[in-house]
C-alpha positions in Angstrom: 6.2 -8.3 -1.7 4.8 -5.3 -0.2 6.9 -2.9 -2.5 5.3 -4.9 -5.6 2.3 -4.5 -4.0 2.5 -1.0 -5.1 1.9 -1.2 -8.5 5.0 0.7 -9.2 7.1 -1.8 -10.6 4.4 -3.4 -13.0 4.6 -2.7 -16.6 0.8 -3.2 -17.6 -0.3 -1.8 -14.7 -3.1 -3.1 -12.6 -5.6 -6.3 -13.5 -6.7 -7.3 -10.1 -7.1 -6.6 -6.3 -8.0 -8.7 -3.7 -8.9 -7.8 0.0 -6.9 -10.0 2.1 -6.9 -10.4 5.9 -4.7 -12.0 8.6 -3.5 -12.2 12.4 -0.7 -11.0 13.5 0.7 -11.1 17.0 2.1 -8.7 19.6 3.5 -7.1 22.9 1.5 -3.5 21.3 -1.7 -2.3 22.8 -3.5 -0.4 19.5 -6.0 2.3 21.3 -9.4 1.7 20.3 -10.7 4.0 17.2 -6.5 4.3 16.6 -5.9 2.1 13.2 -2.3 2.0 11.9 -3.2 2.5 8.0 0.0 2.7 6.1 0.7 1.9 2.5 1.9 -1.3 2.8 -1.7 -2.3 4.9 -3.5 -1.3 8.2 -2.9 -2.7 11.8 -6.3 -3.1 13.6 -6.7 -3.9 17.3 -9.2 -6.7 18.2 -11.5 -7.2 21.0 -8.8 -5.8 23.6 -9.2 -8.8 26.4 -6.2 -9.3 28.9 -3.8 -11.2 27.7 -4.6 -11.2 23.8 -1.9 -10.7 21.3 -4.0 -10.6 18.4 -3.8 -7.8 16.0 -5.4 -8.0 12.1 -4.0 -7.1 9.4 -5.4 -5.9 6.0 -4.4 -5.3 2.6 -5.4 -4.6 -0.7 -3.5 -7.6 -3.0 -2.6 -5.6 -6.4 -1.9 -8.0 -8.9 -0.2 -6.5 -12.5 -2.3 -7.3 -15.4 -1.6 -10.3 -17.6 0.2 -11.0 -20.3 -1.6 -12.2 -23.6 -1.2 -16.1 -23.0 -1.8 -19.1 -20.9 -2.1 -19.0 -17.1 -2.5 -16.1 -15.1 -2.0 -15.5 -11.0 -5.5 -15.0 -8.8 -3.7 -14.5 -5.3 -0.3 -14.7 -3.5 -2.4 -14.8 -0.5 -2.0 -13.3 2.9 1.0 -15.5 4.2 3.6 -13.6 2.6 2.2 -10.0 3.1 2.2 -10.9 7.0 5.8 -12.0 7.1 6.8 -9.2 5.4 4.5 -6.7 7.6 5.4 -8.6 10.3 9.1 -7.2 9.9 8.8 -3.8 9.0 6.3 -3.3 12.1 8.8 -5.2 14.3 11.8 -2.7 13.1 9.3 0.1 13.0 7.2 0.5 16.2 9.8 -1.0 17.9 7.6 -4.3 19.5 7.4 -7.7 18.5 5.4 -8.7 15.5 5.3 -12.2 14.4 2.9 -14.2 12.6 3.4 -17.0 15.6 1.8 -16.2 18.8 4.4 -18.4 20.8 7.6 -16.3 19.6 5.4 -13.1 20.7 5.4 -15.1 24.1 9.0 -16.5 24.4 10.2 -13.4 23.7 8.7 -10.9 26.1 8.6 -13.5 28.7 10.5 -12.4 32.2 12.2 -16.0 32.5 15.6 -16.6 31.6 16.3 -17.4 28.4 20.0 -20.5 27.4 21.6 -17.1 26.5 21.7 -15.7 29.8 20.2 -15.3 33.3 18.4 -12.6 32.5 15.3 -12.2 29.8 15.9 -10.1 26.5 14.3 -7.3 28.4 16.7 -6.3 30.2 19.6 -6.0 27.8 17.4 -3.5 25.1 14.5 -0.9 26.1 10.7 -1.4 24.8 11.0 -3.8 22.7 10.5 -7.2 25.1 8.0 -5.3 27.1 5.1 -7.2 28.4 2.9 -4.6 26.7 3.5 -1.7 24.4 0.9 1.2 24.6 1.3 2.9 20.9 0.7 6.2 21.2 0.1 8.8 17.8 3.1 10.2 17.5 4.5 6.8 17.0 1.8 5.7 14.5 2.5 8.8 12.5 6.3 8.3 12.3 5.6 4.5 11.5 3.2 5.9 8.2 6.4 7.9 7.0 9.1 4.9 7.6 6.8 2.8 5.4 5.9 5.8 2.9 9.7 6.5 2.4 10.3 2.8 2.2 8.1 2.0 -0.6 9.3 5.2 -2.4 13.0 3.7 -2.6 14.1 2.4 -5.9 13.7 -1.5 -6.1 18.0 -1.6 -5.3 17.8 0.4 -2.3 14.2 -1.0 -1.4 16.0 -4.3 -0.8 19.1 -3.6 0.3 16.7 -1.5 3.2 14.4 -5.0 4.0 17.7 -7.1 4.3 18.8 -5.1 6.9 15.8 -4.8 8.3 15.0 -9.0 8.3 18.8 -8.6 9.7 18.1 -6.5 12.5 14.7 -8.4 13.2 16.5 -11.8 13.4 19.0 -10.5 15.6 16.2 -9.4 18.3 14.5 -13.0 17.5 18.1 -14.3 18.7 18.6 -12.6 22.1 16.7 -15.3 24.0 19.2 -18.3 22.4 22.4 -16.6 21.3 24.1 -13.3 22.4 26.8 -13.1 20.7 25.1 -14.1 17.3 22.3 -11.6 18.0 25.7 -9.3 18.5 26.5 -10.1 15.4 23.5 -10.3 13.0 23.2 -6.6 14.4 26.8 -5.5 12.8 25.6 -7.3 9.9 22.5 -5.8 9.2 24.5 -2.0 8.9 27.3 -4.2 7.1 25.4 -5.7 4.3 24.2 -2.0 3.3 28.1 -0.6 4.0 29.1 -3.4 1.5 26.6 -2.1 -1.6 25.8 1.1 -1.3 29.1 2.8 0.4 30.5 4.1 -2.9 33.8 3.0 -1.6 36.8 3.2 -3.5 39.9 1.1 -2.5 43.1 3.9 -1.9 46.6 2.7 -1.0 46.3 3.7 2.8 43.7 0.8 3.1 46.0 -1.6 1.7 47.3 -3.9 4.8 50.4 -2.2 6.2 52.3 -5.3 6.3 52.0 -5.4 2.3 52.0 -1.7 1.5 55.2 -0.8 3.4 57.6 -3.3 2.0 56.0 -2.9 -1.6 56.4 0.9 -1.2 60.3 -0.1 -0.3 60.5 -1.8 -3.4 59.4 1.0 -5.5 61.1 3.6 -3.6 63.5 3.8 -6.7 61.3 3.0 -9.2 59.7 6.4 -11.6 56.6 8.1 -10.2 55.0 6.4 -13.4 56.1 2.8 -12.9 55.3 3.1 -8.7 51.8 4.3 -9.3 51.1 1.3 -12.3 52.1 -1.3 -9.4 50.1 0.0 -6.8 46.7 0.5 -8.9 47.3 -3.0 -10.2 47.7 -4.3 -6.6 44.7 -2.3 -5.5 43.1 -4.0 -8.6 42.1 -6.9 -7.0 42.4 -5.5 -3.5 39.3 -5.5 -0.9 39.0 -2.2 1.5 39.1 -3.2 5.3 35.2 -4.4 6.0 36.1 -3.1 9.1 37.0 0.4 7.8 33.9 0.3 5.7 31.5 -0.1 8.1 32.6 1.9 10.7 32.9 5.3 7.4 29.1 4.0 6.8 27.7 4.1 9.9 29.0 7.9 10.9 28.0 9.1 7.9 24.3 8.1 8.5 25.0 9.3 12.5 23.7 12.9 12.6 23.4 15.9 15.2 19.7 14.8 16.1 21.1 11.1 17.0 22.9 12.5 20.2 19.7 15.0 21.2 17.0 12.2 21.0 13.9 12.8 23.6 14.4 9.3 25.2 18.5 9.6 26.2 19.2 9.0 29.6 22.0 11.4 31.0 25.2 9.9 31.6 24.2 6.5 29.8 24.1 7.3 26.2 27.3 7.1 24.4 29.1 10.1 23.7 29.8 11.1 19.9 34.0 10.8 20.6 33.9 7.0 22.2 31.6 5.9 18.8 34.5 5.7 16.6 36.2 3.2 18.9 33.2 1.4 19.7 32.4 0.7 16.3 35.3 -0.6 16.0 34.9 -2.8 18.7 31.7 -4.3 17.7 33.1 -5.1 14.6 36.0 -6.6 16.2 33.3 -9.1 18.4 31.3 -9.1 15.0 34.6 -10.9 13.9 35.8 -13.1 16.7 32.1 -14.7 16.5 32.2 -15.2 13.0 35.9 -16.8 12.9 36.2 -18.8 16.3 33.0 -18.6 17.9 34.0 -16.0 20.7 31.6 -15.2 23.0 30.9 -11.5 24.4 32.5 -9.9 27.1 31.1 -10.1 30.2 30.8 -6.2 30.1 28.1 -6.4 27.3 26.1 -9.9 28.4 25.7 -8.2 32.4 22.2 -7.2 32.0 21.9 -3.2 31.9 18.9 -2.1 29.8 20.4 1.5 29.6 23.6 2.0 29.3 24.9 2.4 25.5 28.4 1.7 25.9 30.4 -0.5 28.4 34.4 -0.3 28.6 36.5 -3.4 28.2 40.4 -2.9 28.4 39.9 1.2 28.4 38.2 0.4 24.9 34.3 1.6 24.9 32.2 -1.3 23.7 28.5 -0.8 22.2 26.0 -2.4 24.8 23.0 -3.8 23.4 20.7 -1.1 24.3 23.5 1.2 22.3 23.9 -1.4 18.9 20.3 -1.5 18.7 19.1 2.2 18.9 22.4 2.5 16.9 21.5 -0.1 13.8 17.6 1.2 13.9 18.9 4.9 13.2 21.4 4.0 10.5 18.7 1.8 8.5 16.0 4.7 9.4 18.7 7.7 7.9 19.5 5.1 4.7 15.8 4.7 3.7 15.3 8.6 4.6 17.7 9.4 2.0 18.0 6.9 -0.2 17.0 7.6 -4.1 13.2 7.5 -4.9 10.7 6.4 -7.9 7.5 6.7 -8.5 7.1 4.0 -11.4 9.8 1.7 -12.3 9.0 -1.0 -14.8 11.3 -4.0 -13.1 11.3 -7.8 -13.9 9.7 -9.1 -10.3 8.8 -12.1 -11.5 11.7 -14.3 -9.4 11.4 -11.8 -5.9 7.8 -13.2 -5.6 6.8 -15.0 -2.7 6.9 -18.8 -3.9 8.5 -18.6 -7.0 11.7 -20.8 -7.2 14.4 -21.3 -10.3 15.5 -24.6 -10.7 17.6 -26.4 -13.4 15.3 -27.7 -16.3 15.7 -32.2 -17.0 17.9 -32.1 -20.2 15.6 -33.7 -22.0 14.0 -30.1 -22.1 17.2 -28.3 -23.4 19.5 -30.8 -24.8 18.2 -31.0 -28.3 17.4 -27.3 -28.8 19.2 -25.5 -31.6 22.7 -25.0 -30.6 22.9 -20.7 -30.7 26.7 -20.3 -29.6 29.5 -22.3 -29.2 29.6 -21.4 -25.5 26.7 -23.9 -25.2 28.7 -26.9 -25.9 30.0 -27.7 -22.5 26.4 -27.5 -20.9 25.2 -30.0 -24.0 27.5 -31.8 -22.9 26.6 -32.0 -19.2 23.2 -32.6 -20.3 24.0 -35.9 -22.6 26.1 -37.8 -20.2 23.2 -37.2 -17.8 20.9 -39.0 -20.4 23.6 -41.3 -21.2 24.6 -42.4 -18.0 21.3 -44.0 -17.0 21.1 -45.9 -20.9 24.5 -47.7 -19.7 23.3 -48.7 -16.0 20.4 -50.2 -18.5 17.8 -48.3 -16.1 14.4 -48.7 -16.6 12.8 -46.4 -19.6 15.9 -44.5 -19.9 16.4 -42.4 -23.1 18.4 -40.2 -24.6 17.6 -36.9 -26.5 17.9 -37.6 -30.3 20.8 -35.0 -31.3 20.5 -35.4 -35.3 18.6 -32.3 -35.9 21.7 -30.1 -34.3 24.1 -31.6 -36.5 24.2 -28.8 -38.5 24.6 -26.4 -35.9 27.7 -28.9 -34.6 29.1 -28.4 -37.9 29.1 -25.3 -38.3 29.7 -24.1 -34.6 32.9 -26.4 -34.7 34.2 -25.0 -37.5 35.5 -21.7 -36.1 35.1 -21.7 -32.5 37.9 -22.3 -30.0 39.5 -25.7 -29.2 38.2 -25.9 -25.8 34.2 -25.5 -27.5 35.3 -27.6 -30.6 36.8 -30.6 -27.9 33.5 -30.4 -26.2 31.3 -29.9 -29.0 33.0 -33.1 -31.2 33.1 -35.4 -27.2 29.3 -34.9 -27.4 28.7 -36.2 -31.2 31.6 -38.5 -30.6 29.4 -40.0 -27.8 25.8 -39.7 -29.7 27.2 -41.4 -32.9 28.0 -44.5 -30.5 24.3 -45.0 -30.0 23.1 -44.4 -34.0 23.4 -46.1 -37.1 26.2 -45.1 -39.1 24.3 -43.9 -42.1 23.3 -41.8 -40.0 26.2 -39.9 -38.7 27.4 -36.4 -39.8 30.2 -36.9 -42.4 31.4 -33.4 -41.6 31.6 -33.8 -38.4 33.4 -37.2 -38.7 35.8 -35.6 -40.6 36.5 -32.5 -38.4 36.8 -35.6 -35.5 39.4 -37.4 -37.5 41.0 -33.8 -38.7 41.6 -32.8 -34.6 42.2 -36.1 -33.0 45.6 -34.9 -31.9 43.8 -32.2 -29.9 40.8 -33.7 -28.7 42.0 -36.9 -28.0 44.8 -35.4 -25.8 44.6 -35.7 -22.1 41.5 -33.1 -21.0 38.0 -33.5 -19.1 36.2 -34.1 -22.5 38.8 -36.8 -23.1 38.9 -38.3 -20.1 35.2 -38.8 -20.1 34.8 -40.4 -23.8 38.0 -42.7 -23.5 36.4 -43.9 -20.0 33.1 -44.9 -22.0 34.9 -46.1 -24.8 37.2 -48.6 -23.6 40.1 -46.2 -24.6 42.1 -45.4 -21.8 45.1 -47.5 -22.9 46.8 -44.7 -25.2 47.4 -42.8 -22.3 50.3 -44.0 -19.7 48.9 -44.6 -16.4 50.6 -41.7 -14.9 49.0 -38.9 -17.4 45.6 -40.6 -17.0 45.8 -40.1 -12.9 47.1 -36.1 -14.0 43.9 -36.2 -16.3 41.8 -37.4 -13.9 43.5 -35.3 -10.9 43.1 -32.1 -13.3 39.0 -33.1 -13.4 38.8 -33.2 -10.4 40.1 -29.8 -9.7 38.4 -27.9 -12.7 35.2 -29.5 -12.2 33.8 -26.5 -10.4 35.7 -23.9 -12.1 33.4 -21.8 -15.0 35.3 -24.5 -18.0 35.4 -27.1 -16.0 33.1 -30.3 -16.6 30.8 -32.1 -14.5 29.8 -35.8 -15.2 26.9 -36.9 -13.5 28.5 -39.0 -9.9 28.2 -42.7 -10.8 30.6 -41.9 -14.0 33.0 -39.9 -11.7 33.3 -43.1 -9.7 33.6 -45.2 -13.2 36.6 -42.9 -14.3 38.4 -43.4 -10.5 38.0 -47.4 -10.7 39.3 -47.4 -14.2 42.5 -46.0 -13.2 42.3 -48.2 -9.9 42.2 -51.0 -12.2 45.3 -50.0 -14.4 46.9 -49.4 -11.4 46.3 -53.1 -10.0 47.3 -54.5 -13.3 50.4 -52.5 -13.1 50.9 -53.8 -9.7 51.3 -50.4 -8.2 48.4 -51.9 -5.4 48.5 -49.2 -2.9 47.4 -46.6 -5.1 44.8 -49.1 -6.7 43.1 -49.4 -3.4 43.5 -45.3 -2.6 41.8 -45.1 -6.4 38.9 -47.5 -5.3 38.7 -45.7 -2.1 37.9 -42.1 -4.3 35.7 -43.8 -6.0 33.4 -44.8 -3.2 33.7 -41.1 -1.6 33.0 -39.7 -5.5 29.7 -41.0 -5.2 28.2 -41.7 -1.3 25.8 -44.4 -0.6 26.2 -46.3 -4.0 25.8 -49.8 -3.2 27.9 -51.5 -6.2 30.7 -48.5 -5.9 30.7 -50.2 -1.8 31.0 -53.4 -2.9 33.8 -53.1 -5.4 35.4 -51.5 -2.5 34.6 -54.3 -0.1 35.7 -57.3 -2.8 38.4 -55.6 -4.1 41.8 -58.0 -4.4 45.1 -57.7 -6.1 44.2 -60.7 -8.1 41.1 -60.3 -9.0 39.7 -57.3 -12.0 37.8 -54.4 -10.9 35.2 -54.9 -13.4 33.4 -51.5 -12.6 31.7 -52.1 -16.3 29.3 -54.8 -15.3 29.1 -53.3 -11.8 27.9 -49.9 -12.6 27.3 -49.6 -16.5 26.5 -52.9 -17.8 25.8 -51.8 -21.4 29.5 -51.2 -21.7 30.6 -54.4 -20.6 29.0 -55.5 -23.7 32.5 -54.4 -26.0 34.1 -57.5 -24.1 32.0 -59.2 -26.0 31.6 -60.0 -29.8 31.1 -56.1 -30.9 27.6 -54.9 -31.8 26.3 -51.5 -30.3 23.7 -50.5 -28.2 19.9 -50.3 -30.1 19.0 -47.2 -30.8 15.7 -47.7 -28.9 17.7 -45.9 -26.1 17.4 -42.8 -28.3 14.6 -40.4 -28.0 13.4 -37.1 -29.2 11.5 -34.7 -26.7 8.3 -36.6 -27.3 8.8 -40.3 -28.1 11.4 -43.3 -28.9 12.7 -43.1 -32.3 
């Protein structure tokens, strides 16, 4: 938020401000007459009393000016402006800043925390103090963090916050967890390794165990043909993470890191034992990750000033050394990372409270059908209309499809047979529920034209021969691969997704071809997936519970009772379940 705050991402420029004011909390003592005014909103020190951690904060809210139209935004408020600020002063003055009073408390308190014997203080300088005098110098270099901050493109602007929320999470952790404080440190210096390294994958990183054999192989192979393989290999090949991050973070280490005013003599790591050590972090970074490995005891011995500690020979980062470490590789990536003064960017979904979810399909189903990539989500989005018409639940409707006939029609046509299966499934199942002087005759014919195709064994198929009664033309042995294949496409980009309680229909249908077929074991391992298909269903348990060798799993009248209805003399279902966007037809 506070880099929107600017102004410098907004297309239409500025429409309103608003003066906001909070409380923040902290172990910093602000000198009286000594405001800390940045860009992103001023620190002001309160009425000074022993003991109090208040501090306020105050902003001017910027708020881009509105588009021509209905509704328009009057304040985000101060809550996420404090989070934010709360952060970026926390990583930048080097103190804890928190909207919440008690983790100001917990954190610089000198009582031992479940991580260790000793309090966070003693493992990392300044930071858990009691109380932090600023001083100027400090506020000054705090003004130009936040100045070069806000300058950042939006990319680099949130790749910096990440790894700053990263590095602030980590300290938030020392109290509870070493070893994942250990860790969310590596990872704050990783996730900007990951994006912004510019790496390019060469053979050398490829793992040795698959590079040397493969460079055996090709040993007599043409110069030409040897370099093909190994760019396709390295194709789809990932660079050691390791390597990654250990290249990023010496690049960002400069001559000034080792000649800081505040080293202590003999306990700052020396530039030649930082290679390993990053490596060894990385390593830990890994082990906690993987197997939940705690740290050596080298690193969780409380020693506030030593930066490096030596396990097996090996020099490992202390605390005190990972921290100061992380802080200047963020610091150098925001120094010299691209800037912009005004870059018209599409906010709207990085805003404090904003949230994307899914639309019902009854506001999407029945729009005009643009591509036939759209079919498979149509799809989706009937059966999850449908589903609830044939459990005959209370007011439910389906979107009336009529008025995207023609787009079916002339969609199906030309697209591919995976779009034309799907897009022919979904009238297939519509027409059920309509008159038939009502159907599409083109679309009837294109059905009866590519029944080979789209009646063969598929996901679309699978799901219209289950509602339709169907299942018979298939031996029971291609319907369990149908079903089996479902199963495992379902989450794949063509796979499709019925909504749960028709999953379980399709696995008791095959359980009950399976009984009838007297193959009972994998009846009962079919009624069994259909329970686990869809939790906490109480007719799915019972069919589960009743099931016998002699008696039918009638899932019909169990789940969907309007299909238990073709057992009976045929008539289909009213088309009172059908509905456009706004009422019953």
């Amino acid at each position: 938020m506070l880099q929107i705050n600017t102004g410098k991402l907004y297309a239409r420029g500025v429409g309103r401000t608003n003066q906001l004011r909070g409380v923040l909390y902290s172990n910093l003592e602000l000198c009286y007459g000594y405001d800390v005014a940045t860009a992103a909103g001023t620190l002001r020190e309160t009425d000074g009393m022993r003991g109090n951690r208040a501090i306020v904060y105050e902003i001017e809210e910027r708020i881009e000016q509105a588009e021509v139209g209905p509704g328009f935004l009057i304040s985000h408020t101060i809550g996420p402006f404090l989070i934010d600020f709360a952060a970026l002063a926390t990583f930048g003055l080097r103190a804890i800043v928190s909207p919440d009073p008690a983790v100001v408390d917990r954190l610089t308190s000198k009582a031992p925390g479940l991580a260790s014997y000793d309090p966070p203080s003693k493992f990392i300088r300044r930071y858990f103090d009691e109380r932090i005098a600023l001083q100027e110098g400090e506020i000054a270099r705090f003004k130009e963090l936040v100045d070069q901050l806000l300058a950042l493109d939006r990319r680099h602007f949130l790749g910096a916050m990440r790894a700053i929320r990263t590095f602030v999470t980590a300290l938030h952790r020392m109290r509870d967890d070493l070893a994942l404080a250990y860790t969310l440190l590596v990872s704050a210096v990783e996730s900007l390794a990951q994006e912004f390294d510019g790496y390019t994958t060469s053979w050398k990183d490829v793992d040795e165990r698959k590079r040397v054999p493969v460079d055996r192989a090709l040993a007599k192979a043409s110069k030409r043909t040897g370099n093909a393989v190994r760019e396709a290999i390295l194709g789809s090949e990932h660079a050691s993470l390791a390597r990654r991050y250990r290249a990023f973070v010496l690049h960002h280490v400069d001559r000034d890191y080792f000649r800081a005013p505040d080293l202590i003599a003999g306990a700052a790591i020396a530039r030649h034992e930082l290679g390993e050590a990053l490596r060894q972090a990385y390593v830990l970074r890994s082990r906690y990750v993987h197997n939940v490995r705690q740290l050596p005891d080298a690193i969780t011995l409380s020693d506030g000033d030593r930066e490096a500690a030596e396990v097996d020979r090996r020099p490992v980062l202390s605390f005190q050394g990972l921290v100061r470490l992380t802080h200047h590789v963020i610091t150098a990536f925001i120094a010299n990372g691209p800037t912009t003064t005004h870059e018209p960017y599409n906010y709207t979904r990085e805003q404090a409270g904003v949230v994307m979810v899914p639309l019902a399909p009854e506001m999407w189903v029945g729009m005009p059908l643009m591509s036939a990539k759209q079919a498979r989500q149509r799809l989706e989005g009937h059966l999850e209309q449908l589903v609830p018409v044939l459990m005959n639940a209370p007011n439910a409707t389906v979107t009336d499809l009529r008025p995207i006939f023609p787009d079916m029609e002339r969609l199906a046509k030309s697209c591919a047979k995976l779009e034309r299966s799907q897009l022919l499934t979904l009238y297939a199942l519509f027409a059920r529920l309509i008159p038939k002087h009502d159907h599409s005759a083109k679309l009837d014919a294109l059905i009866e034209q590519h029944m080979d195709v789209i009646g063969a064994p598929s996901s679309e198929a699978l799901v219209a021969r289950t509602i339709f009664g169907m299942l018979e033309a298939w031996s029971i042995d291609v319907h369990r691969e149908a079903l089996e294949q479902y199963i495992a496409a379902r989450v794949t980009p063509s796979g499709l997704q019925a909504p749960r309680i028709l999953e379980a229909a399709m696995c008791l249908a095959l359980a009950e071809r399976f009984r009838v077929a007297r193959r009972y074991k994998e009846a009962r391992e079919w009624v069994g997936f259909a329970v686990e298909a869809c939790p906490g269903h109480q007719a799915v348990r019972d069919l589960e519970e009743r099931f016998s060798y002699r008696k039918r799993v009638d899932w019909q009248n169990a789940l969907m009772p309007r299909l238990a209805l073709r057992r009976a003399p045929k008539h289909k279902p009213s088309p009172s379940a059908i509905s456009d966007s706004s009422a019953e037809l």
